[in-house]
C-alpha positions in Angstrom: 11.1 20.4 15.2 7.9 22.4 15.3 9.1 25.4 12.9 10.1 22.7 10.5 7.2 21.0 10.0 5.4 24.6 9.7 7.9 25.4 7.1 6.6 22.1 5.1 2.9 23.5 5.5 3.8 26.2 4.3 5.3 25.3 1.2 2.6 23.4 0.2 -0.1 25.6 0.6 2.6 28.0 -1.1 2.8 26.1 -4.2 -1.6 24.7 -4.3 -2.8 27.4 -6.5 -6.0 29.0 -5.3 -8.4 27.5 -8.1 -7.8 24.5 -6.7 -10.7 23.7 -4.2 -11.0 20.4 -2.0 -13.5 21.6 0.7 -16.0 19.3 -0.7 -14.0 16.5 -0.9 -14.4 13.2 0.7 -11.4 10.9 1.2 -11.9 7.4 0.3 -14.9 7.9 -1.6 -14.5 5.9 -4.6 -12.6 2.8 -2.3 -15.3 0.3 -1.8 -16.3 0.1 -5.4 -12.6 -0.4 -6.6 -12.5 -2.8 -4.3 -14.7 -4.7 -6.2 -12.6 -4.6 -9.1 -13.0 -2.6 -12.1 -12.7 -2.9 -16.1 -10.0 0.0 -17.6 -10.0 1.0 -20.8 -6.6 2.5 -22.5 -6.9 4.2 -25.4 -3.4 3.8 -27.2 -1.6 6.9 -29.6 -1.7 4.6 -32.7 -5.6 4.2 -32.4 -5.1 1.1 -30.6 -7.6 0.0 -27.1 -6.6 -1.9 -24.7 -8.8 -3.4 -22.1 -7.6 -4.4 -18.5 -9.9 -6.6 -15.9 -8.6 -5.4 -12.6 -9.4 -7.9 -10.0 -9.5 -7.2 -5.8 -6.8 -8.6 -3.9 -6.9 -12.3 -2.7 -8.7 -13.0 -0.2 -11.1 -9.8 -1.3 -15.0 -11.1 -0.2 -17.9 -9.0 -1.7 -21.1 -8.9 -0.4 -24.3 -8.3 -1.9 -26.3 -4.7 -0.5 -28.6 -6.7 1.3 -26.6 -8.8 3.3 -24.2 -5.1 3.6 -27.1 -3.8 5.4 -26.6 -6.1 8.2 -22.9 -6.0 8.3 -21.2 -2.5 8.0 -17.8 -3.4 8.6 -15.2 -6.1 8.8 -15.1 -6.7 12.1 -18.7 -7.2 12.3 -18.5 -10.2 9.0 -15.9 -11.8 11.1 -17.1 -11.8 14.3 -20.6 -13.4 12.5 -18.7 -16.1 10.8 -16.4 -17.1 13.7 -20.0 -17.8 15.6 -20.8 -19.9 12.6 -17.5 -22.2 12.3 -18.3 -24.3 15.7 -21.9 -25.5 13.6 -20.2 -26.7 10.2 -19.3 -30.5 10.3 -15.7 -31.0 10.4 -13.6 -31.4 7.8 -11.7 -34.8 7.2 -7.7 -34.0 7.1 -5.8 -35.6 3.7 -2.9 -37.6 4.8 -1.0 -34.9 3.6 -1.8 -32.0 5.5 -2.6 -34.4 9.0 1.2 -35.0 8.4 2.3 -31.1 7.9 0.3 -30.4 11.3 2.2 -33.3 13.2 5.6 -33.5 11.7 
C-alpha cells in the first residue's frame, strides 16, 4: 500500500510545473467572506452581463466584527445562546404543532 500511495505523490509533483509556487499560500483564506455571500458578475461572448447574488446556505448567521471579537468560533456562539434560551419567555404552541409533538 505504501509504494502506491508514493507513486501518486510522485505523479503529481511530476506533472506541477516548477513556476508554480504555493509556499505562501493559505488554505481557506477567502472562506469566511464567501460565506457571507457574494455578488458575481459574468461577462457573456455576445457583449452581454450577467449578474448573480449568491446567498450563504440556510441557516448561515453573520455577525457583525464587534460582536466577532467576542466569539471566535461556532462553538463558542452556541454555547452563548444555549445559556440565553432558559431566560426568553416561552413560546405559546399553535394547535397545530402541540398536535405534531403529541400525535
Amino acid at each position: 500500500m505504501k509504494k502506491a500511495t508514493a507513486k501518486k505523490v510522485q505523479r503529481k509533483e511530476k506533472d506541477m510545473r516548477r513556476e508554480y509556487d504555493f509556499s505562501g499560500g493559505v488554505r481557506g483564506k477567502h472562506h469566511k467572506a464567501l460565506q457571507a455571500g457574494f455578488t458575481a458578475t459574468v461577462h457573456q461572448s455576445d457583449g452581454s452581463t450577467v449578474v448573480k447574488e449568491i446567498a450563504p446556505r440556510q441557516g448561515t448567521v453573520v455577525l457583525e466584527p464587534e460582536v466577532r471579537a467576542y466569539f471566535p468560533d461556532s462553538e463558542s456562539v452556541n454555547k452563548a445562546l444555549r445559556c440565553l434560551i432558559p431566560l426568553m419567555p416561552k413560546k405559546r404552541l399553535s394547535k397545530t404543532k402541540k398536535a405534531a409533538i403529541n400525535g
